[in-house]
C-alpha positions in Angstrom: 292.5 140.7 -83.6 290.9 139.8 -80.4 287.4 138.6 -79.8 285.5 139.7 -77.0 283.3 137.0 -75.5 281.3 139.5 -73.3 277.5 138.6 -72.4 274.8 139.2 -70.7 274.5 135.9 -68.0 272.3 133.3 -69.4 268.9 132.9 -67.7 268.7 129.5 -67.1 271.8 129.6 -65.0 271.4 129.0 -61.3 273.0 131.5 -59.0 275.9 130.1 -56.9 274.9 131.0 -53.0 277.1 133.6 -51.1 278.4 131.1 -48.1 279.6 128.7 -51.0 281.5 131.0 -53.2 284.8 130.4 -53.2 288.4 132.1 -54.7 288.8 132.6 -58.5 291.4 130.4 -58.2 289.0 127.4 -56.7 286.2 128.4 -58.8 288.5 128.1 -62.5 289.4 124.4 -61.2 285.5 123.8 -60.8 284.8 124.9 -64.5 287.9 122.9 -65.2 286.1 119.7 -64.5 283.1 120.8 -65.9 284.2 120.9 -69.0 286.0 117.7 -68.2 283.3 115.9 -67.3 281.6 117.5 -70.7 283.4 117.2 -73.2 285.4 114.0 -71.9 289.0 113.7 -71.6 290.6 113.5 -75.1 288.8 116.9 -76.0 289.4 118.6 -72.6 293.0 117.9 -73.0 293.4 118.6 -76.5 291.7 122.4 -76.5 291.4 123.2 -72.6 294.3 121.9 -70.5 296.4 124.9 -71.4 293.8 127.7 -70.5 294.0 129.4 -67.5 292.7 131.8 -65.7 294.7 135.4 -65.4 292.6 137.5 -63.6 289.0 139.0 -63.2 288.5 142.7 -63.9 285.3 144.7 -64.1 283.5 141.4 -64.0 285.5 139.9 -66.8 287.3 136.9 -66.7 290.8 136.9 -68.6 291.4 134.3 -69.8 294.9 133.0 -71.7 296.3 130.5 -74.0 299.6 130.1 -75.6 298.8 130.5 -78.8 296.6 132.8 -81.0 295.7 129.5 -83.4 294.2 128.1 -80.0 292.7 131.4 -79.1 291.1 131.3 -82.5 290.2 127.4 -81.9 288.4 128.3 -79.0 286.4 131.3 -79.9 285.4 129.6 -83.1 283.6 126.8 -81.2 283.4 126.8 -77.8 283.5 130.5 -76.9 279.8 129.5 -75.1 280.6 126.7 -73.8 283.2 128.3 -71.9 281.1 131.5 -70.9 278.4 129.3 -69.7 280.4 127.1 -67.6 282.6 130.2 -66.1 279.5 131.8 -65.4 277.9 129.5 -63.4 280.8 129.1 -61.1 281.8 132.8 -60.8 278.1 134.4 -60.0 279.7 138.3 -60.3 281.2 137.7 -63.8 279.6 139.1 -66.8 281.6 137.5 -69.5 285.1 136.1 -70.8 288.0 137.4 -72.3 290.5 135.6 -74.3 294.5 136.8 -75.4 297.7 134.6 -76.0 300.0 135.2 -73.3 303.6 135.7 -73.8 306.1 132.2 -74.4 307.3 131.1 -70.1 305.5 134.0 -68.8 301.6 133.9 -67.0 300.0 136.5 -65.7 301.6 136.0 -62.1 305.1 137.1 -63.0 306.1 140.8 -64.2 304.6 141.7 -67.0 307.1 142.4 -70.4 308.7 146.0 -69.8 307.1 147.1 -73.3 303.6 146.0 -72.3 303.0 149.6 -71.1 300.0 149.8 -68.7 298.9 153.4 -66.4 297.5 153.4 -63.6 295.9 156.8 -62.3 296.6 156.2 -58.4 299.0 153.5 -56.7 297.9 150.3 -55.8 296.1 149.9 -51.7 298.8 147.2 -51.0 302.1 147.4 -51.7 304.1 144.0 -52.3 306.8 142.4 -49.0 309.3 142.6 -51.8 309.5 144.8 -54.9 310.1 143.3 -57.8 313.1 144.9 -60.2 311.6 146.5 -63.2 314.0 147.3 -66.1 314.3 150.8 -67.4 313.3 151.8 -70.5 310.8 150.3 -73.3 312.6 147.8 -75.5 312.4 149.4 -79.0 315.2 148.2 -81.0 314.3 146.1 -83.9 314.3 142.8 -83.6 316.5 140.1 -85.9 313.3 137.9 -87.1 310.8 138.3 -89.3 308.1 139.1 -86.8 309.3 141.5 -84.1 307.3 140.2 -80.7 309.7 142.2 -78.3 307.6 145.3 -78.4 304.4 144.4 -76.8 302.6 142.4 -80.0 304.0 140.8 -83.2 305.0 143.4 -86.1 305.5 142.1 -89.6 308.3 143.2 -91.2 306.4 142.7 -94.3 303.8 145.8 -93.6 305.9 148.3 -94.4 304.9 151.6 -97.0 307.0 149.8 -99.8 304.2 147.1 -99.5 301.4 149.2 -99.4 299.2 149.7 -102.4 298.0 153.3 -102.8 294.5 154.0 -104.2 292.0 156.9 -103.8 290.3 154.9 -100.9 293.3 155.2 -98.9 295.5 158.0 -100.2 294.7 160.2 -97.7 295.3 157.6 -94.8 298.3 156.7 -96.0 300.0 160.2 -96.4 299.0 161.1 -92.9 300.7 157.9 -91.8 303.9 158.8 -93.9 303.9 162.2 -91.7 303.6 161.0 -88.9 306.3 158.2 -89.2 309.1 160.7 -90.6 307.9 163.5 -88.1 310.9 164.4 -85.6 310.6 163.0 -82.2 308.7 165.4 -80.0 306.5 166.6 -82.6 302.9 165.5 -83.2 301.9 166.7 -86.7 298.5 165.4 -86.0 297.3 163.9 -82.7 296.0 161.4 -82.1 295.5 160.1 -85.6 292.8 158.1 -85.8 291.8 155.6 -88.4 288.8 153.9 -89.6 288.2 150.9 -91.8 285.9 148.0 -91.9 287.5 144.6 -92.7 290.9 143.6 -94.4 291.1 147.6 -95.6 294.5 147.9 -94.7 294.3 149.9 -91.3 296.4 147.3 -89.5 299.1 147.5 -92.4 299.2 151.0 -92.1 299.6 151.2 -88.5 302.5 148.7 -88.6 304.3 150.5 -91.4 304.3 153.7 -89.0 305.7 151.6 -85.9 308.5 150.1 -88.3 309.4 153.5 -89.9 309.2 155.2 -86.7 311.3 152.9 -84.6 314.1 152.7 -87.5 314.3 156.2 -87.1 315.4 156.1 -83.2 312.3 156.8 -82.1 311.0 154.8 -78.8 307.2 153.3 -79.9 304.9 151.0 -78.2 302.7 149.3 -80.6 299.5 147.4 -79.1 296.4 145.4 -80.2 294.0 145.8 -78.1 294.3 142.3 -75.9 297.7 142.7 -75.2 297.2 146.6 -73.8 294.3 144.6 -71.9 296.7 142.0 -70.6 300.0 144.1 -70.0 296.8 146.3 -67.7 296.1 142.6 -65.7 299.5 141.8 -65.4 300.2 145.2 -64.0 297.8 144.8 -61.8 298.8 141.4 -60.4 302.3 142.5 -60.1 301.5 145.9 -58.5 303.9 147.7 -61.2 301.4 150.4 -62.4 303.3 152.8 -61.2 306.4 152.0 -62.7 304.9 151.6 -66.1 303.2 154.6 -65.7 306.4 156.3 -66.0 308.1 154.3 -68.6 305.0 155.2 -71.0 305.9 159.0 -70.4 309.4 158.2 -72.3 308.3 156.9 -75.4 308.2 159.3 -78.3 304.9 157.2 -80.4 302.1 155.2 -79.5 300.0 152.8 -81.9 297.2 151.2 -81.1 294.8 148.7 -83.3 291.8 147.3 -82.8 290.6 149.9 -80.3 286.9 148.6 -80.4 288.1 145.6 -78.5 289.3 147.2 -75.3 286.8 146.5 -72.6 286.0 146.6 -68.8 285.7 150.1 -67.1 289.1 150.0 -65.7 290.9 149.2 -68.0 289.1 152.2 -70.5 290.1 154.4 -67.8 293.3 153.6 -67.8 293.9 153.8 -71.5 292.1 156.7 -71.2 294.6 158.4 -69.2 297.5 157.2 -71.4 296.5 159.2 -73.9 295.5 161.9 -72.2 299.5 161.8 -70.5 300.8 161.4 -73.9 299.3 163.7 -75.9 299.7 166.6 -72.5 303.5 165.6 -73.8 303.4 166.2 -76.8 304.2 163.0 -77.8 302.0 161.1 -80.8 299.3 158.8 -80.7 297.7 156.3 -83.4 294.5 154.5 -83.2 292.7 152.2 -85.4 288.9 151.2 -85.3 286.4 149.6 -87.3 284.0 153.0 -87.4 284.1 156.5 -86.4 284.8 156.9 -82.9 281.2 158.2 -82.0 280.2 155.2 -83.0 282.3 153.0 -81.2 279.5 152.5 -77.9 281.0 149.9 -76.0 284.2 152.8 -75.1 284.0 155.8 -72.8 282.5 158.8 -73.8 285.4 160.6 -72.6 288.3 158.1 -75.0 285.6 158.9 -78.2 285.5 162.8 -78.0 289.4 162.5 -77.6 290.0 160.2 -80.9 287.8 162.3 -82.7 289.1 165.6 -81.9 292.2 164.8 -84.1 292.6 164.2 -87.4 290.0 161.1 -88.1 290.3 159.5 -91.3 288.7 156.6 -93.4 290.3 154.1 -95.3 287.1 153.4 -97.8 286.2 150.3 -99.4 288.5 149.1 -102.5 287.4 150.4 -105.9 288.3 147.6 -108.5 291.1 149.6 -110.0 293.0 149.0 -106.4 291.8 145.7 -106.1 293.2 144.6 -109.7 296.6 146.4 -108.3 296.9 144.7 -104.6 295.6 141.2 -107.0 298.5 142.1 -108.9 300.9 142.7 -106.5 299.9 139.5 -104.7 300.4 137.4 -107.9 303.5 138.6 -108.7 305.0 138.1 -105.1 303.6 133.7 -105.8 305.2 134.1 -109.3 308.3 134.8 -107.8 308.4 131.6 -105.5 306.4 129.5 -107.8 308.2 130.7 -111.7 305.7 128.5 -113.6 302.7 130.3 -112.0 301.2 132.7 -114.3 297.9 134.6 -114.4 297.0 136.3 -117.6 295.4 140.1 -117.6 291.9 138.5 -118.2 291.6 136.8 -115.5 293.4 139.1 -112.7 290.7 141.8 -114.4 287.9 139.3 -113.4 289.0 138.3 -110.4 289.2 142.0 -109.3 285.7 142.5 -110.7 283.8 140.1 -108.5 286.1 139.9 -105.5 284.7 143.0 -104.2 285.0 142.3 -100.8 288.3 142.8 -99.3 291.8 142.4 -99.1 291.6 139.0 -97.5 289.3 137.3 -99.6 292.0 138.7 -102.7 294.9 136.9 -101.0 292.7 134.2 -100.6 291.7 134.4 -104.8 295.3 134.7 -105.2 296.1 131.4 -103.3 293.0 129.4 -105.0 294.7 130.4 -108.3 298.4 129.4 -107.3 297.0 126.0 -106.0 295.0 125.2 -108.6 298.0 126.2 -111.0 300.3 123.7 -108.7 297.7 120.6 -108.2 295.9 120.5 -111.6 299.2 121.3 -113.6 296.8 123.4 -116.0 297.2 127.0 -117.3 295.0 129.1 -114.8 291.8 130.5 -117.1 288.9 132.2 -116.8 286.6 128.8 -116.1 289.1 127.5 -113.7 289.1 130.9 -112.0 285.2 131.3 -111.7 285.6 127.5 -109.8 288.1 128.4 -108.2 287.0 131.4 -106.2 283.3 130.9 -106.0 283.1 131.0 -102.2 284.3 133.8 -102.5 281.8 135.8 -105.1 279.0 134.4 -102.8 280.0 135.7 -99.8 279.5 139.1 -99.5 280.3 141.2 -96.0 276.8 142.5 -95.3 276.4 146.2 -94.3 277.1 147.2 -91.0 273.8 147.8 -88.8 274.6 151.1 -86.8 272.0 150.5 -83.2 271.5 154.8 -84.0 270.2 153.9 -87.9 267.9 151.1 -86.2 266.3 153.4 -83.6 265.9 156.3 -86.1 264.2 153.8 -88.8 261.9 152.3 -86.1 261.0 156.0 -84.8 260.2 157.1 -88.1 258.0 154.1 -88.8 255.8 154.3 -85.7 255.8 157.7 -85.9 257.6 158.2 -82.7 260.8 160.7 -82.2 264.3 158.7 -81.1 264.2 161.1 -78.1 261.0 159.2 -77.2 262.6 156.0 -78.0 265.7 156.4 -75.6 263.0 158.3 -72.8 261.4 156.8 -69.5 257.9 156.6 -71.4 256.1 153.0 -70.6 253.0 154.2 -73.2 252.2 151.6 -75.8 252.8 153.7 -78.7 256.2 154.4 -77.3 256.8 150.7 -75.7 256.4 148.9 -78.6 258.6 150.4 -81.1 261.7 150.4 -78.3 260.8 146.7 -78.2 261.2 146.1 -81.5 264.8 148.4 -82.0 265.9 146.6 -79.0 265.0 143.3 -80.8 266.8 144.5 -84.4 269.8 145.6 -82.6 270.1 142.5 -80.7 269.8 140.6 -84.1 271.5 143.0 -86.5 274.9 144.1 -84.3 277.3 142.3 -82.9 276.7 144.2 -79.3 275.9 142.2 -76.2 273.2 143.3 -74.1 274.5 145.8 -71.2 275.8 147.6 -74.3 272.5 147.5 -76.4 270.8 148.4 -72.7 273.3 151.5 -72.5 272.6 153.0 -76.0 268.7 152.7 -75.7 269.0 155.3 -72.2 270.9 153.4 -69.9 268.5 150.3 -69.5 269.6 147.7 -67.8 270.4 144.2 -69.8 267.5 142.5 -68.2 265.2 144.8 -69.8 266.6 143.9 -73.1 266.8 140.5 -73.0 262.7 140.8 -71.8 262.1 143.0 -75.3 264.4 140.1 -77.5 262.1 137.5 -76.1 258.4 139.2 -76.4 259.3 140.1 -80.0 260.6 136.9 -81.0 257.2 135.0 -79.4 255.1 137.6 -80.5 256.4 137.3 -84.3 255.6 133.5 -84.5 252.1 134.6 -83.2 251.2 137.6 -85.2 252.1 137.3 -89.1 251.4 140.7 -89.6 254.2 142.2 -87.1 256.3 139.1 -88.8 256.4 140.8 -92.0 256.8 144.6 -90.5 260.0 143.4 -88.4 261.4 141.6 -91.5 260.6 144.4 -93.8 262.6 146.5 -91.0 265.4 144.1 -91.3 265.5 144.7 -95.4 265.7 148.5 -95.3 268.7 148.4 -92.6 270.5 146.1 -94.4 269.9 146.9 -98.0 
């Protein structure tokens, strides 16, 4: 997955002045040696010497590395400090984007011929020299493990064999068997679109469709969501839009994960009119987010109404019967390279009890087990099992704070309508309550501020970041509006 580092620009940074502003280019060197000079030289050259800077779109940087365990690095902890520093030499920039760029290739040269990227109108400048583009989309499976010659990596281990079927995902998964075994040129259901929080099994499911597609003949493109944003850049910067526009038009199946992540207008415009073209063809498309497409506020109006007008469907949280089979299934595939590992029923029942998270944290129990197994040399039982995986009973994922359920919650409270909430009204029994959803929203979701602005009427970010600050000062002054926001916070996330 990709993480988008998008944010409102910090107040305490001073503006760079127009006659001193220089070329992206000059500007990336400048935050270069910032950091340098921050961080000093063994940490600079350890985490930052291979970043650069591929291009600026829509007022986000995009930034690359070569590797997604830097990319996670990075993001982890010192997503800010890179924001900050890029943001105080690049005055227009609004945030930072970071994706792992292809092995020998930046964002200067042609971008792969199976990042597929449309343009709706040809680029104002032609290049001296055109550069040779190759026909076709490479879909032909690949010899390793992990395919990477179709635009991101597939794992040849996500196939339908693997997945494990339960009443959460039944549906999602007979759709996706449909849709894989479908003839080229047809589109049983289009676009598909699929919904799951966390470790559900969307992203298995939408590999298992590429892999059974494409070893059927048929020509897919599967994308996350930061390399459909890079192979846009890098069609950009090579001025092959065009070209790629009509290689997209001969593939027979489009995938695409993560869809939440794709940002910048352009680029949502463009992706946009890929599926449009594609499905105007006849030809199928697949998309996975982490909620129901009306919900997804950060993407076009236009890209939601067109996800949801096909067949939408949600891969549900894991009941424990399914999470005592996928515990299962796990064990059995470390039993079979470790033949002295073995779990006993009891345990693989509790495990599955109070894991109730995910899928991830039971591959994690799994792996706690086989290395306590391996380390302590003991028969795994049920009071090595509780120590085992305790970080894991603890954390919990908390419930996922919709910014609609916090403005319909804080209208009902005051006594206000939502309408009223979202309005031009400046009255203080009207300016109050918006305050205080802007302030909930701003702690409760993972939205940055121009998007919190844009769901609360098309505000500007300033006027958020105002509302954050007054409520956070006013609810170290007032105990009483203390305990009304916190009691606000309970309900949404109970």
């Amino acid at each position: 997955m990709v993480a988008a580092l998008v944010e409102s620009r910090p107040a305490d940074l001073d503006p760079v002045p127009v006659a001193m502003q220089a070329s992206p280019a000059e500007a990336w060197d400048r935050v270069r040696r910032r950091l340098r000079a921050e961080l000093g030289e063994d940490v600079f050259s350890s985490w930052f010497a291979r970043v650069e800077l591929g291009a600026i779109v829509d007022g986000v940087a995009y930034l690359t590395v070569p590797t997604r365990f830097l990319k996670s690095w990075l993001e982890a902890h010192y997503a800010e400090r890179l924001r900050v520093n890029c943001m105080a030499e690049l005055p227009a920039l609004n945030g930072i984007m970071l994706s792992v760029r292809q092995v020998s290739r930046d964002m200067s040269q042609q971008p792969p011929a199976e990042i597929v990227a449309l343009r709706s109108r040809p680029a104002t400048a032609a290049p001296a020299e055109p550069r040779p583009v190759q026909a076709g989309l490479r879909a032909e499976p690949c010899e390793r493990d992990l395919v990477d010659a179709c635009g991101t990596l597939l794992d040849r281990r996500m196939n339908f064999q693997a997945f494990i079927v339960g009443k959460s995902n039944q549906l999602a998964f007979a759709a996706a068997e449909r849709i894989a075994a479908a003839p080229a040129g047809t589109a049983p259901y289009n676009p598909l679109y699929i919904h799951a929080g966390v470790g559900l099994g969307k992203t298995h499911l939408l590999q298992a469709i590429a892999q059974e597609a494409r070893s059927q003949g048929k020509r897919v493109a599967y994308f996350t969501a930061d390399r459909f944003m890079y192979g846009f850049v890098a069609a950009l910067k090579s001025q092959t839009a065009l070209a790629f526009k009509e290689k997209l038009r001969g593939i027979d199946l489009l995938v695409v994960d993560d869809v939440q992540f794709i940002q910048g207008k352009s680029i949502q415009q463009e992706f946009g009119h890929t599926i449009n073209a594609l499905i105007d063809a006849g030809k199928q498309i697949v998309v996975a987010g982490d909620r129901l497409a009306n919900d997804l506020e950060a993407l076009d109006e236009r890209i939601r109404s067109r996800l949801g007008g096909g067949l939408v469907v949600e891969v549900g949280d894991l009941d424990e019967a399914l999470r005592a089979k996928i515990l299962a299934n796990r064990l059995e595939t470390l039993h079979a390279a470790h033949p002295n590992f073995h779990v006993n029923p009891d345990v693989v029942s509790y495990v599955a009890r109070v894991v109730a998270t995910n899928g991830r944290d039971l591959d994690g129990a799994a792996n706690r087990l086989l290395a306590h197994a391996t380390l302590s040399g003991q028969p795994v039982s049920l009071e090595t099992a509780e120590a085992a995986i305790r970080d894991l009973v603890r954390t919990r994922e908390p419930r996922r704070v919709k910014i609609e359920d916090i403005q319909k919650l804080v209208a009902t409270r005051y006594n206000v309508s939502r309408a009223d909430i979202l309005s031009e009204r400046r009255t203080a029994a009207v300016v109050k309550p918006r305050q205080i959803a802007m302030y909930l929203s701003k702690a409760l979701t993972p939205r940055s501020l121009p998007e919190i602005g844009r769901r609360f009427g098309g505000r500007d970010h300033t006027t958020v970041l105002h509302a954050v600050r007054k409520i956070e000062k006013a609810i170290t002054e007032d105990r009483s509006l203390h305990d009304e926001v916190d009691l606000l916070k309970r309900m949404l996330q109970e």
